[in-house]
C-alpha positions in Angstrom: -17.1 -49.8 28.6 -20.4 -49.2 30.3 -20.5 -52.5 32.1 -16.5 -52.0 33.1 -17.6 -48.1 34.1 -20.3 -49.5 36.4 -17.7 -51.8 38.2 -14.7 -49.3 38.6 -17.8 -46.8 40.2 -18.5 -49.6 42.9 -15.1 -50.2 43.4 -13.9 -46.4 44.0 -17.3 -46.0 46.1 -16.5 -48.9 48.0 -12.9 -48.4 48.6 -13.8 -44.7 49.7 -16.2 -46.0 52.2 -13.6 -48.6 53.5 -10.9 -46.2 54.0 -12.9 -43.6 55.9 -14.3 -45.9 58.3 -10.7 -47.3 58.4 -8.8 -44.1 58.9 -10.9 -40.8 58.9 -8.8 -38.3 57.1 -9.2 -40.9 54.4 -12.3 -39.2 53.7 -11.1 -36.9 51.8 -10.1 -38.6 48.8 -14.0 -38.9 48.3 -13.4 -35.4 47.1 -11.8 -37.1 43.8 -13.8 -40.2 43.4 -17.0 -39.5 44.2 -17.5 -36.3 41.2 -16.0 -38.7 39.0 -18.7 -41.5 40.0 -21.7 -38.8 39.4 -20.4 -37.4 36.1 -20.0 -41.1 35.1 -23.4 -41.9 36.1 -24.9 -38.4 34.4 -23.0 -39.6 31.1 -24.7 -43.0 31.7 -28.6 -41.9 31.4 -28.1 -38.5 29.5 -29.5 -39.6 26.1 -27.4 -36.8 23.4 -23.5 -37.8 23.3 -23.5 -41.5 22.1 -19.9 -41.2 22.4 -20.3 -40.3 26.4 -23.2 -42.3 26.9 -20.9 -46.0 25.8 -17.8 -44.1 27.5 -18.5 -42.2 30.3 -16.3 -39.7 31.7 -13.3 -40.7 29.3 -15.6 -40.1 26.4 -15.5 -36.5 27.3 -11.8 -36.8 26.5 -12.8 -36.2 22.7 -14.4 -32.8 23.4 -11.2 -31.7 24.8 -9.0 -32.9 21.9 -11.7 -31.5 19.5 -10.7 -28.1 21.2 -7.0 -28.5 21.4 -6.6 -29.5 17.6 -6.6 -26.6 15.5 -3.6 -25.2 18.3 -1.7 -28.8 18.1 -1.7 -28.7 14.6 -1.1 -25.2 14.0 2.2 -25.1 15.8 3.3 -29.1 15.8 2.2 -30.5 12.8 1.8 -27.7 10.1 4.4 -26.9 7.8 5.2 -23.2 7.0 3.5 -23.5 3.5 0.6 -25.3 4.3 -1.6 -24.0 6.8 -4.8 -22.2 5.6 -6.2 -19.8 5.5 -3.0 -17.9 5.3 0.5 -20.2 6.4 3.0 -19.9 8.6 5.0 -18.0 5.7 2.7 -15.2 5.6 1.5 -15.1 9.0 5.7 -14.9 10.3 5.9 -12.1 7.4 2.9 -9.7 8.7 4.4 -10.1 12.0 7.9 -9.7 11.5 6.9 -5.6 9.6 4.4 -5.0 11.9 7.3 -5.4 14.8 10.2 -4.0 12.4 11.8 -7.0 12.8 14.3 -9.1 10.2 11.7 -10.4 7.3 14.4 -11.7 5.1 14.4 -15.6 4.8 17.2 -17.6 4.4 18.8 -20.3 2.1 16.2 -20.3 -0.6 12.3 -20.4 -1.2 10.2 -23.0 0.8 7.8 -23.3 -1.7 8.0 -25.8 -4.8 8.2 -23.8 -8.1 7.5 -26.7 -10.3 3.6 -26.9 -8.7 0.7 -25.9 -10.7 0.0 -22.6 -9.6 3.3 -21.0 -8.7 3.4 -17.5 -9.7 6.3 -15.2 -10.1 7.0 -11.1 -11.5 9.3 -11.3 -14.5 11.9 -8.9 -13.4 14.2 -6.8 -16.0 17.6 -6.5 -16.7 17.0 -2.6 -16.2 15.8 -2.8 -12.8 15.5 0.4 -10.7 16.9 1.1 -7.3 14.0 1.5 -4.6 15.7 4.8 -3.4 15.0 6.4 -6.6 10.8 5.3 -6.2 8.2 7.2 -4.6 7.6 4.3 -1.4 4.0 5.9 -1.3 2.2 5.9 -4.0 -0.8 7.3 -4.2 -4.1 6.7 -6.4 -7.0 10.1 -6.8 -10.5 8.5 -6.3 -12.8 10.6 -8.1 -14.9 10.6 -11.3 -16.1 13.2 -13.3 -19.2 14.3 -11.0 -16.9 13.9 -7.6 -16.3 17.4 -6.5 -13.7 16.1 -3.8 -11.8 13.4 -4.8 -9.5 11.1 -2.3 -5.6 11.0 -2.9 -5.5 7.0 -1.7 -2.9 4.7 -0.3 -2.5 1.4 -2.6 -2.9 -0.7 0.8 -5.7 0.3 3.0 -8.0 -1.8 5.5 -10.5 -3.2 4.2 -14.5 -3.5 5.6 -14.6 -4.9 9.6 -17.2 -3.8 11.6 -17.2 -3.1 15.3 -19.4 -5.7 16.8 -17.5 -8.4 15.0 -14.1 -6.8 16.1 -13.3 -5.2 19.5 -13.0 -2.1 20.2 -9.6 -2.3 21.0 -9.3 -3.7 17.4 -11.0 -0.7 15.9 -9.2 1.8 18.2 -5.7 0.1 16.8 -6.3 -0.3 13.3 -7.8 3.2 12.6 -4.7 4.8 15.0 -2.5 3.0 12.3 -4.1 4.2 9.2 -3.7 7.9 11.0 -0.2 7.2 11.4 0.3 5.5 8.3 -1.9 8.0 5.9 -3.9 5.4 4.8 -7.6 4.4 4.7 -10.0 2.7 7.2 -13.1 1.0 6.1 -15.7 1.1 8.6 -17.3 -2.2 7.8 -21.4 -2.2 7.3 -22.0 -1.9 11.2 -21.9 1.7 11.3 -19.7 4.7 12.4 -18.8 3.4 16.0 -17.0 6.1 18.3 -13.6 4.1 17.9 -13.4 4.9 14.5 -14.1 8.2 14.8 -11.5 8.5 17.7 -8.1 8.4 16.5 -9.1 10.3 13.3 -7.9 8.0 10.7 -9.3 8.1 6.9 -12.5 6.4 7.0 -14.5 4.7 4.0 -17.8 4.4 5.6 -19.4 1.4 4.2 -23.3 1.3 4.0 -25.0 -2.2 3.6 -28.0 -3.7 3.4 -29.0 -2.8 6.9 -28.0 1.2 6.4 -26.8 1.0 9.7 -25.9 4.7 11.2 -28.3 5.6 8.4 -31.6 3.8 8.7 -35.1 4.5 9.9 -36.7 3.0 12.4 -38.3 0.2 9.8 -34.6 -0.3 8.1 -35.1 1.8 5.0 -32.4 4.3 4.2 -32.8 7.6 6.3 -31.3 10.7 3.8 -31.2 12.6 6.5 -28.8 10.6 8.9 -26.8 9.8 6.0 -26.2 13.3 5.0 -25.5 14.1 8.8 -22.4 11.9 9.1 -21.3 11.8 5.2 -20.3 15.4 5.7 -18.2 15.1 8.3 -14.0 15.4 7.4 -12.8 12.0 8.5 -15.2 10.0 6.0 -13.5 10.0 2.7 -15.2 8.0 0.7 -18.7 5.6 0.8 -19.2 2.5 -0.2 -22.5 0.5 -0.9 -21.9 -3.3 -0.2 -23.9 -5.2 -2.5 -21.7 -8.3 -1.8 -18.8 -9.9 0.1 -16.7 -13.1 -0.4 -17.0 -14.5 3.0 -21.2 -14.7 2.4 -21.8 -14.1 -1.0 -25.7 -13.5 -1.6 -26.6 -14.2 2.4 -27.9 -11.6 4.8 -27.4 -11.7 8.8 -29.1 -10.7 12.0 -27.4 -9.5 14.7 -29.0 -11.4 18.1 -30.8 -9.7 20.5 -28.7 -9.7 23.6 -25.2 -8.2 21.3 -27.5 -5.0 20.7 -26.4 -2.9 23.5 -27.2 0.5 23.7 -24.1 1.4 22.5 -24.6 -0.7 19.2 -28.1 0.5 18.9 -26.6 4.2 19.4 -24.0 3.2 16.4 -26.5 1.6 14.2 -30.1 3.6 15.0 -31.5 0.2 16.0 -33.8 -0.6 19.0 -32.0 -2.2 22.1 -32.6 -5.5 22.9 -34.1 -6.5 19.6 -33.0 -9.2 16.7 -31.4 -6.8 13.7 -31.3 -8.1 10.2 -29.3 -7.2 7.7 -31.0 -8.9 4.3 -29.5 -10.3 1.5 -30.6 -7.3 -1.1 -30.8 -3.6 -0.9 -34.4 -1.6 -0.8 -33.0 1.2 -1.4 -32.5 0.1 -5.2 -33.8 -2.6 -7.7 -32.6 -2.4 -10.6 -29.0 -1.0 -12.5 -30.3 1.5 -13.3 -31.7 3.2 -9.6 -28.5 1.6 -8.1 -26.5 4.2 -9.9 -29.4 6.5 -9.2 -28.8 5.8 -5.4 -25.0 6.0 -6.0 -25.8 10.1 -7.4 -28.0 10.2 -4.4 -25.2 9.1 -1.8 -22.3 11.6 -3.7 -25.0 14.4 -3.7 -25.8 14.1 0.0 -22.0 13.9 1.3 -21.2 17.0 -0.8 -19.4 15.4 -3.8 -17.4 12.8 -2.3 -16.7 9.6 -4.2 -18.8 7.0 -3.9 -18.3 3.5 -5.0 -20.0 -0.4 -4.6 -18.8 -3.2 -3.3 -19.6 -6.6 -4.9 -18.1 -10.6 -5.2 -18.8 -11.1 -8.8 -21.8 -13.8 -8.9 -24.0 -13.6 -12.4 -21.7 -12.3 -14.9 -25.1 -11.0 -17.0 -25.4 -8.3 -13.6 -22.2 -6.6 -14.1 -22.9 -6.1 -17.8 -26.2 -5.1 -16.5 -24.9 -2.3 -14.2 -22.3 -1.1 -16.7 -25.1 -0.8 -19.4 -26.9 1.3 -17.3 -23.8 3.7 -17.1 -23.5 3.9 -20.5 -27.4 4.7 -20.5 -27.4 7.4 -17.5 -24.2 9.0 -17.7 -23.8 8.4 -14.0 -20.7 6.5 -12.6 -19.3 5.1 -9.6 -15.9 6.7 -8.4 -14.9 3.5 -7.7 -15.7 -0.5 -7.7 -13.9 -2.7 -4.9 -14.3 -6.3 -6.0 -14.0 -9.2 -3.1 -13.0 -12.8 -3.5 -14.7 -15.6 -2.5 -12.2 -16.4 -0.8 -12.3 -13.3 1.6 -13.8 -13.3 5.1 -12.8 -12.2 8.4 -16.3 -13.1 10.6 -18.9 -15.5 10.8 -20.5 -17.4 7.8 -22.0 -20.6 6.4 -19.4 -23.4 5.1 -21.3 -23.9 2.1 -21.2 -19.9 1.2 -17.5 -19.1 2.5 -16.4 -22.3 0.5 -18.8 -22.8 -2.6 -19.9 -19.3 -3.5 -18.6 -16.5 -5.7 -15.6 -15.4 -7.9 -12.2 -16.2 -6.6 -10.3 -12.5 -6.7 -8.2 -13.2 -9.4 -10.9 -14.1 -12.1 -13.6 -11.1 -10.3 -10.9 -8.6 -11.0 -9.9 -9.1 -13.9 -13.7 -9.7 -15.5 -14.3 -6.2 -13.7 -11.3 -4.2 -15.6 -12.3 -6.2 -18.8 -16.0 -5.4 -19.0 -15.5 -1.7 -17.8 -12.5 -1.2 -20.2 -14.9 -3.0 -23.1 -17.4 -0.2 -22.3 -14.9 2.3 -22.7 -15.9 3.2 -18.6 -12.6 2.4 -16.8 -11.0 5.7 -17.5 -14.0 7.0 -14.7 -13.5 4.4 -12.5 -11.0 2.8 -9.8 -10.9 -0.4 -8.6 -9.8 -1.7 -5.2 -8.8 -5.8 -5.1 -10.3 -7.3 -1.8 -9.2 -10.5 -0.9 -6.5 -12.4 0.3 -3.9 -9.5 -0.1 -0.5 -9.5 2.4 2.2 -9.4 0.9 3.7 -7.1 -1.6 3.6 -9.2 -4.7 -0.2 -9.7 -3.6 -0.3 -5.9 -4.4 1.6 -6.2 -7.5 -0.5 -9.5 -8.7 -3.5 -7.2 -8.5 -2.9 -4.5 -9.8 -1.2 -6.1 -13.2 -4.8 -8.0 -13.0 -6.4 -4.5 -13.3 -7.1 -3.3 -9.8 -5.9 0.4 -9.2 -5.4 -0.3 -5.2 -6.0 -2.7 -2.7 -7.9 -3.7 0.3 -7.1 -6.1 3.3 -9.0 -7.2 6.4 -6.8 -10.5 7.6 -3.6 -9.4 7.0 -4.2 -5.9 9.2 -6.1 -8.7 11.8 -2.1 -10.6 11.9 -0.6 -7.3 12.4 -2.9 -6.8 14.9 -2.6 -9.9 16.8 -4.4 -12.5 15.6 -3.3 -16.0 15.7 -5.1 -17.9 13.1 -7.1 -19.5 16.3 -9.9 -20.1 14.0 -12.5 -18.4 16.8 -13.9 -15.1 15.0 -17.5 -16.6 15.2 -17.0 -17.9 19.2 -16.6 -14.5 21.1 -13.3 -16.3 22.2 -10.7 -14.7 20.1 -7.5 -15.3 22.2 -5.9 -12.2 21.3 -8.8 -9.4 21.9 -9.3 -8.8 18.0 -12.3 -10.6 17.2 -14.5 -10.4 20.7 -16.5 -8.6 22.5 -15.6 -9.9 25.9 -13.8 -7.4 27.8 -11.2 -10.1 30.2 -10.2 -10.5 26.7 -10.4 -7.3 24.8 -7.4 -6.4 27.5 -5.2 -8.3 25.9 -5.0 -6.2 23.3 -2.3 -3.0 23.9 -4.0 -0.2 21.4 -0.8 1.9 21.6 1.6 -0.9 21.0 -0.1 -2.5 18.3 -1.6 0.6 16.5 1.9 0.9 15.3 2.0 -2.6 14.2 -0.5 -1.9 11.9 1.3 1.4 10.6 4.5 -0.2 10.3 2.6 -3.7 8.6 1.0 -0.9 5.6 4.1 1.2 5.2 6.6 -1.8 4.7 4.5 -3.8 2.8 3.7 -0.9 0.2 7.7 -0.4 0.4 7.7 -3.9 -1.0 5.8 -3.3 -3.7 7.1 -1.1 -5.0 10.3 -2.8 -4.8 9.0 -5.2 -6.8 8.1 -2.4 -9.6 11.9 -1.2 -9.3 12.6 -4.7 -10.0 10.4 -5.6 -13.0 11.7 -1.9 -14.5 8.7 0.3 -13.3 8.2 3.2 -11.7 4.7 3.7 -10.9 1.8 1.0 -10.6 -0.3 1.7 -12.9 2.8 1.0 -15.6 2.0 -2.6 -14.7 0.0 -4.9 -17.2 -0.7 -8.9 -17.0 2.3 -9.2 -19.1 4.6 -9.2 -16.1 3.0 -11.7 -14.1 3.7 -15.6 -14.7 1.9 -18.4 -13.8 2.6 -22.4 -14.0 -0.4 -23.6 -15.3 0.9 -27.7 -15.5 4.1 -29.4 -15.6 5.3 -28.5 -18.8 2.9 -25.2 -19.6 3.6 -21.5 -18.5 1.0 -18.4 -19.2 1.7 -15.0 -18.4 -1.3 -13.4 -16.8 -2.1 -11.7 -20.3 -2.4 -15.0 -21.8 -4.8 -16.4 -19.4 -6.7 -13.2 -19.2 -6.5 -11.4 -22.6 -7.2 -8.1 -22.6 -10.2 -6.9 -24.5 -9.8 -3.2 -26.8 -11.3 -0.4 -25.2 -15.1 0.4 -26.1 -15.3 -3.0 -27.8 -18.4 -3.5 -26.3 -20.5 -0.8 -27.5 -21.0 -2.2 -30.8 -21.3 -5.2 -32.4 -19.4 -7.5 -33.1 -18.4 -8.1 -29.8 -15.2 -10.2 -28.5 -17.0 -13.8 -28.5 -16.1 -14.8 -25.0 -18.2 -11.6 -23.8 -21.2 -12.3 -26.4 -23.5 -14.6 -23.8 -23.4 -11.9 -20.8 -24.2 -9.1 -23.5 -27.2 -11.2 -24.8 -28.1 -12.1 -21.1 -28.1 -8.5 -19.6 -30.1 -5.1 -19.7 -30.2 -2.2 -17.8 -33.4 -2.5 -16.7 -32.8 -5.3 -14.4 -30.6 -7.5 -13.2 -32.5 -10.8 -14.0 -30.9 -12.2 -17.6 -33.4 -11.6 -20.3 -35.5 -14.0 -21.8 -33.4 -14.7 -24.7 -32.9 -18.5 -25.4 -29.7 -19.6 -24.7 -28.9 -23.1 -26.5 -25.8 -25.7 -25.9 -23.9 -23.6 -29.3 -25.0 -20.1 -27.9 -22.7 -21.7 -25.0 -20.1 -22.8 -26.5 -19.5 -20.0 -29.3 -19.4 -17.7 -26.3 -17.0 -20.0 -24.2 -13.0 -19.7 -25.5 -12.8 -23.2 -23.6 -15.8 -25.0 -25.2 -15.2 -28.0 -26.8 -15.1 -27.3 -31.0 -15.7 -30.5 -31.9 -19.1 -30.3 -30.2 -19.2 -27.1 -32.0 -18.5 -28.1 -35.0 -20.5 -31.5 -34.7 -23.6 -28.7 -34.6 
């Protein structure tokens, strides 16, 4: 292709040259070939694009198909069950209630109830009109030492910062959780002015940064905290310790995004690389993480406060709970993400190949607190995944008391599964902070999108209750919850995830499956102990393990 390039180039150059000293106006079609000649020619010597370099100029073809792709697909090739993250199912759903439009489907399901995995709500006989169910149910966030607990939605919006969405984005969503009576968390990057704004419910969210809360070397600043706890829009506060989409990894925001405005938000310099590490130093240990937690409900006046984790190290969450049991001090509440949550910006091998999926985090969480006899202090909020109504009713038979979501609000927002939160290119204003593009996005139109999104999908829910028999949430257990688990094998949820009685971990004998994370933890750190762990300590404390090996032993 290089040779043939090099003879096409003489051959346009030469037929240029003929017809303009044949015909003048002719000349202008040099306008055409010649560009094409010198891009050819730059694509010839320029040694990074082998691909360009043995075909120039229709090498570069690629690139442009390489960007086109994820939109071909998404709209010619896709089914409506099989795009990911979310499919065109879901995504239609979200925007059909955010728009109030029709969100029935017809002539049957679309999806193949004889595959592994298909889940359904065993419904009863007795089934109860929604008219006759409160469509709003609330949950009270708020432990014994909370002096001012929060009455919360089952469905609020869960942590995105402003930085990583516009602030249109922020404007919208928190407008729709004022309309809607619902929550707005903040995200780690701070109380920005467009949450504060429409004066929505906030749950501020304080990572490892302590952004809006820091001092000038990036330790936590009481002081700042205490100024902006206290004020009436922030409900609740949440530590993140973890979060699906990045598990364990820290982040730095670049140099040229801190703006003055973000530095104003965040009490960072201007102009200067901020990290955010992977750990707190405010805390190292269970024990003064729940110290910090009494700090934090102290300093805002009583309000709850709560963590936010992706389960990792099993041996750390029996740490943490062994230090409540030692201190007397709770948190008002635990939100547990998925690793398979994530609205920004991370690594492939962290968004795909690290943490708890939701499903097993959440119910591990209700099962270890419940075994330590600590659940009747504490809520916990499912992160992760969660649009639709049965994704509310899934998680809450798992053991969640309420729910979070960050990509379904992002759908009623907007969004367009483009696949470009990490570009600054978003097509639809949400995830950018380019203001040609931020325009886009109408913050009194779609601020009731997201109302109408929350309200109708909570609706749903508790439809789904009225159809299984219930009346309130909490009434559901893993009982009502099916799963195919192969061809010819069915599981409720209770049978896959057995529940464990309550305080059965606060003496021995304890349930075997729980016996390795009790030897592993301790309250005074969250390192496993030094206990020897052999191949039978395994596999006594594994319900899968294999007993022959066992027994072989």
């Amino acid at each position: 292709m290089r040779k043939a390039f090099i003879a096409i180039a003489a051959f346009l150059v030469a037929l240029t040259i003929l017809l303009g000293l044949t015909y003048t106006p002719l000349w202008w079609i040099s306008i055409f070939t010649f560009p094409i000649v010198i891009l050819g020619i730059y694509d010839l010597i320029q040694p990074k694009h082998s691909i360009v370099r043995n075909y120039p100029v229709v090498g570069r073809l690629r690139y442009l198909m390489e960007d086109i792709r994820p939109k071909v697909y998404q709209y010619f090739v896709e089914s409506d069950t099989n795009g990911t993250p979310y499919s065109r199912l879901n995504r239609s759903l979200i925007y059909q209630r955010a728009k109030q439009e029709n969100d029935t489907i017809p002539f049957g399901t679309q999806l193949n109830v004889y595959d592994n995995g298909y889940e359904w709500l065993s419904h009863s006989i007795a089934a109860i009109s929604h008219h006759e169910l409160n469509l709003d149910p609330r949950v009270l966030v708020g432990g014994p030492d909370c002096k001012k607990p929060y009455a919360a939605s089952i469905y609020n919006i869960s942590a995105m910062s402003f930085g990583s969405l516009s602030q249109n984005a922020i404007l919208a969503l928190n407008g729709g959780a004022k309309m809607g009576n619902f929550a707005h968390n903040t995200g780690e990057g701070g109380l920005s002015d467009y949450h504060r704004q429409p004066g929505g419910d906030l749950i501020w969210q304080i990572g490892t940064g302590y952004f809006g809360c820091r001092n000038q070397d990036g330790t936590f600043n009481p002081d700042a905290f205490a100024e902006r706890a206290n004020t009436d829009q922030v409900k609740m506060i949440e530590i993140k310790l973890s979060q699906g989409a990045k598990p364990g990894h820290g982040g730095m925001l670049p140099a040229k995004k801190v703006t003055p405005e973000v530095a104003r938000i965040r009490l960072v310099p201007v102009g200067k690389d901020v990290l955010s590490p992977p750990s707190h130093s405010a805390f190292n240990s269970p024990i003064t993480l729940l110290e910090y937690v009494k700090t934090l409900r102290d300093l805002s006046g009583g309000k709850p406060v709560g963590f936010k984790l992706c389960i990792g190290r099993k041996s750390e969450f029996y740490s943490v709970c062994k230090a409540m049991v030692e201190t007397g001090i709770y948190p008002d509440f635990i939100t547990v993400d998925g690793g398979e949550g994530g609205t920004g910006a991370s690594p492939q091998e962290f968004s795909n190949s690290v943490g708890m999926p939701l499903r097993e985090g959440v119910a591990f969480v209700y099962d270890v607190l419940n075994g330590f006899d600590l659940k009747k202090h504490i809520k916990i909020i499912a992160a992760g995944k969660v649009a639709t109504g049965f994704d509310i009713v899934k998680n809450i038979a798992l053991g969640a008391d309420m729910c979070n979501a960050a990509r379904g609000m992002m759908f009623a927002l907007g969004c367009i599964q483009a696949l470009e939160c990490n570009k600054n290119t978003c097509p639809t204003g949400v995830a950018t902070q380019d203001p040609s593009l931020m325009k886009g996005l109408v913050v009194e139109d779609k601020t009731v999108r997201v109302k109408n999104f929350h309200n109708l999908t909570v609706a749903s829910a508790v439809e789904l209750l009225g159809a299984a028999g219930l009346r309130e949430p909490n009434q559901l257990t893993r009982a009502y919850i099916s799963r195919r688990v192969s061809p010819n094998l069915i599981q409720s949820y209770l049978e896959s995830y057995p529940y464990i009685p309550a305080g059965s971990l606060l003496q021995t004998p304890y349930p075997s499956r729980f016996e390795l994370g009790m030897a592993l933890s301790t309250s005074k750190s969250f390192a496993p102990t030094d206990y020897k762990v052999s191949a039978v300590d395994y596999a006594h404390a594994n319900p899968y393990a294999d007993k022959t090996f066992e027994n072989e032993k």
